[in-house]
C-alpha positions, 0 to 999 in steps of 0.5 A, spaced: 459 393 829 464 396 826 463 399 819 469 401 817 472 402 812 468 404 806 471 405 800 468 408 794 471 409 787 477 414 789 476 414 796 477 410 804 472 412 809 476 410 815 476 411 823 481 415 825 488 413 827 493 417 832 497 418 827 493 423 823 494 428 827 498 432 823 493 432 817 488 432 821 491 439 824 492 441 816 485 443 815 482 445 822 488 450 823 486 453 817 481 460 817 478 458 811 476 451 812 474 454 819 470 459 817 463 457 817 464 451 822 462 451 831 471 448 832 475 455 835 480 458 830 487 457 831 486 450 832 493 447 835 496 441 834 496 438 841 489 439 840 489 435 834 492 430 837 488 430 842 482 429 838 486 423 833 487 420 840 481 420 843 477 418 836 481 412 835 480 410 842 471 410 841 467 405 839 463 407 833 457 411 834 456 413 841 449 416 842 449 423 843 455 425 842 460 426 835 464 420 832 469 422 826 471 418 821 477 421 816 476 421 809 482 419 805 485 419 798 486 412 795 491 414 790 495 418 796 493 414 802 493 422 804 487 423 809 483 430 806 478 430 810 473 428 816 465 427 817 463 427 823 456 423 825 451 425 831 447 419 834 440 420 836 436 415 838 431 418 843 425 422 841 425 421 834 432 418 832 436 421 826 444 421 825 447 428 825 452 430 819 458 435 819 464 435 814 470 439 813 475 438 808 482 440 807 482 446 801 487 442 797 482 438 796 476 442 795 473 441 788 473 434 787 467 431 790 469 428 795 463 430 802 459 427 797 462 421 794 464 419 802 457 421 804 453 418 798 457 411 801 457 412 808 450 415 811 446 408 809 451 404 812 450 408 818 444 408 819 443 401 817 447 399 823 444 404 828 437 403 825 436 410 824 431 412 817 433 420 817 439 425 817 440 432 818 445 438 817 446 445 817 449 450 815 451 457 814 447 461 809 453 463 806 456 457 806 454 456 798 459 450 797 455 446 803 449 447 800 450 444 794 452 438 797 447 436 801 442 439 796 446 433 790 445 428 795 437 430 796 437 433 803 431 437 803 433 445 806 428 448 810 427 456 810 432 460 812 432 461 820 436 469 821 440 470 825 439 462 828 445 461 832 452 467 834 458 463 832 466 466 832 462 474 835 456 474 830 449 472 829 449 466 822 443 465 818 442 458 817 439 453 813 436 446 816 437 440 811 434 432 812 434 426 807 430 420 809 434 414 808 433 407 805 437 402 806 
């Protein structure tokens, strides 16, 4: 079943579309927005239109693997953003979260505006009753949104994964969901 779009006060929640290629490029080959985040900086363009392509194509929620969805502006129809949704069913079921935003956007509120909307509608629909994310303990900005949206974070793991030459501490985050 396909979800989408969502809509929030300021904000579409959509599939992508082949031609977000080029926002999309805008805040991957960014070294800032990619600091903390597992996709290799530079990030090209082909690559992005690749990725919009393939994106654009997949049925929503495909288990074990990532579907994205692009964060758009309604009052400029700009796409500023992506959140990425990992679908586990087996074991114990939960829905993975990651997002990146273009760093004209950040300061606005967005990831947690979008996520706010989107992570009950999502794991209504795939029958999933918690999420989870993690980040680089350096990563302050990612940490207050999880925390607003009543993620529980877990103690910091030291040297928890070696991402871009060096060993990250992370925290790990999980939010029960009702719906």
């Amino acid at each position: 079943m396909d979800i989408f779009p969502i809509e929030t006060e300021r904000l579409i929640i959509r599939r992508f579309r082949k031609d977000d290629a080029e926002a999309f490029h805008s805040w991957r080959d960014d070294e800032e927005v990619a600091r903390y985040t597992l996709w290799d900086y530079p990030y090209s363009l082909e690559r992005s239109q690749a990725f919009c392509e393939k994106m654009s194509a997949i049925e929503p929620f495909p288990e074990g693997e990532w579907f994205q969805l692009v964060i758009e502006e309604k009052s400029s129809g700009k796409a500023v953003g992506d959140i990425g949704l990992g679908i586990k069913i087996d074991g114990n079921p939960d829905i993975g979260i990651g997002y990146s935003l273009n760093r004209s956007a950040h300061g606005n509120r967005y990831v947690g505006e979008a996520l706010k909307d989107v992570i009950p509608a999502v794991a209504k629909v795939v029958g999933v009753k918690q999420a989870k994310a993690e980040t680089d303990a350096r990563n302050i900005a990612s940490e207050k949104v999880l925390l607003k949206l009543g993620f529980e974070q877990s103690e910091l793991h030291e040297k928890a994964s070696f991402v871009k030459g060096e060993w990250c501490d992370e925290y790990y985050y999980v939010l029960n969901i009702e719906y």
